[in-house]
C-alpha positions in Angstrom: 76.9 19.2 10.2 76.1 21.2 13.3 73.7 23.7 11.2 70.6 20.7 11.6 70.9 21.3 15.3 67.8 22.8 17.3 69.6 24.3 20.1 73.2 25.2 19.9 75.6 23.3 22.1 77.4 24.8 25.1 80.8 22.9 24.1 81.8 20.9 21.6 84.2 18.3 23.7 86.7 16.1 20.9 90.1 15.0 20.5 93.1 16.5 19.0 92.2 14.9 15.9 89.4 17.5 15.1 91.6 20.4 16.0 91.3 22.2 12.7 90.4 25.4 11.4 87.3 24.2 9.6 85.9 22.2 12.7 86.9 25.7 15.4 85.4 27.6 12.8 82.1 25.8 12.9 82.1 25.4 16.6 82.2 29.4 17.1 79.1 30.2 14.6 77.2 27.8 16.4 77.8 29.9 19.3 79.5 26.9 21.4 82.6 26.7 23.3 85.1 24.4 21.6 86.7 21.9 24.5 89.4 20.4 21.9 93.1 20.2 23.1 95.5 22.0 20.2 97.7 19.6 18.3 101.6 20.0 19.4 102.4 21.1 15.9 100.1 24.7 16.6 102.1 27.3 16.8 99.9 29.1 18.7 98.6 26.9 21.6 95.0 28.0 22.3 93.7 26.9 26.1 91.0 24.7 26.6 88.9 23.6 29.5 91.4 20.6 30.6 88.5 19.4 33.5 85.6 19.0 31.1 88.1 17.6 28.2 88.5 14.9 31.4 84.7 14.2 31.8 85.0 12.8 27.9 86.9 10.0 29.1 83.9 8.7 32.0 81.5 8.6 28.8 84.2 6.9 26.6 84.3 4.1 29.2 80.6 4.3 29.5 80.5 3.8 25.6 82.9 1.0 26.1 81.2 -1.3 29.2 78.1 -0.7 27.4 79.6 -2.3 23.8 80.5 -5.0 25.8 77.5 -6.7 25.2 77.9 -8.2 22.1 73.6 -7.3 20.8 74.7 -3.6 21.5 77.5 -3.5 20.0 76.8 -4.8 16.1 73.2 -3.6 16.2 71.3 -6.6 16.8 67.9 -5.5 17.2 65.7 -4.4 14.2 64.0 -1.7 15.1 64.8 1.6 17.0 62.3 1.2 19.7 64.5 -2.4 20.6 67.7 -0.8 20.4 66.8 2.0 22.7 65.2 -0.5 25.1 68.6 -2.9 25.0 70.3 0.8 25.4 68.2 1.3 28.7 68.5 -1.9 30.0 72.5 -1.8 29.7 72.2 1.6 31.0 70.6 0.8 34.4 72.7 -2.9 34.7 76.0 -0.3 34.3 74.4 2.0 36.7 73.9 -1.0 39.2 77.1 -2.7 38.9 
């Protein structure tokens, strides 16, 4: 999964749901920093960067004003090129708001 990436990324920011060995595992050989809060049934509880986990949330919301719009959100457009346009547009009305 993160073996088709160009450049490796500086941190890999998820939920508690991907805290497993497999995903930490992957993370580290990619040479990232793994931002992922440990489950409450670790027994060892690893820290994590609790400010940048935080930052997630501000694009979740992002993610969600921009689904709002109901040609974003199931894909309306046919082609890519429309998509990203609609994408851009949203982006900047957001940004404006």
């Amino acid at each position: 999964m993160l073996a088709a990436l160009a450049h490796p990324p500086g941190a890999v920011v998820c939920d508690k749901a991907y805290d497993t060995n497999k995903v930490l595992t992957a993370v580290a050989d990619q040479g990232a920093v793994s931002v992922i809060p440990p489950k409450t049934s670790r027994l060892h509880q690893r820290p994590y960067d609790h400010n940048l986990y935080a930052d997630r949330n501000k694009i979740e919301r992002f993610f969600g004003r921009l689904k709002e719009a109901r040609g974003f959100a199931t894909r309306y457009e046919k082609t890519a090129v429309s998509f990203l346009a609609i994408a851009h547009l949203l982006a900047a009305l957001d940004w404006m708001r």
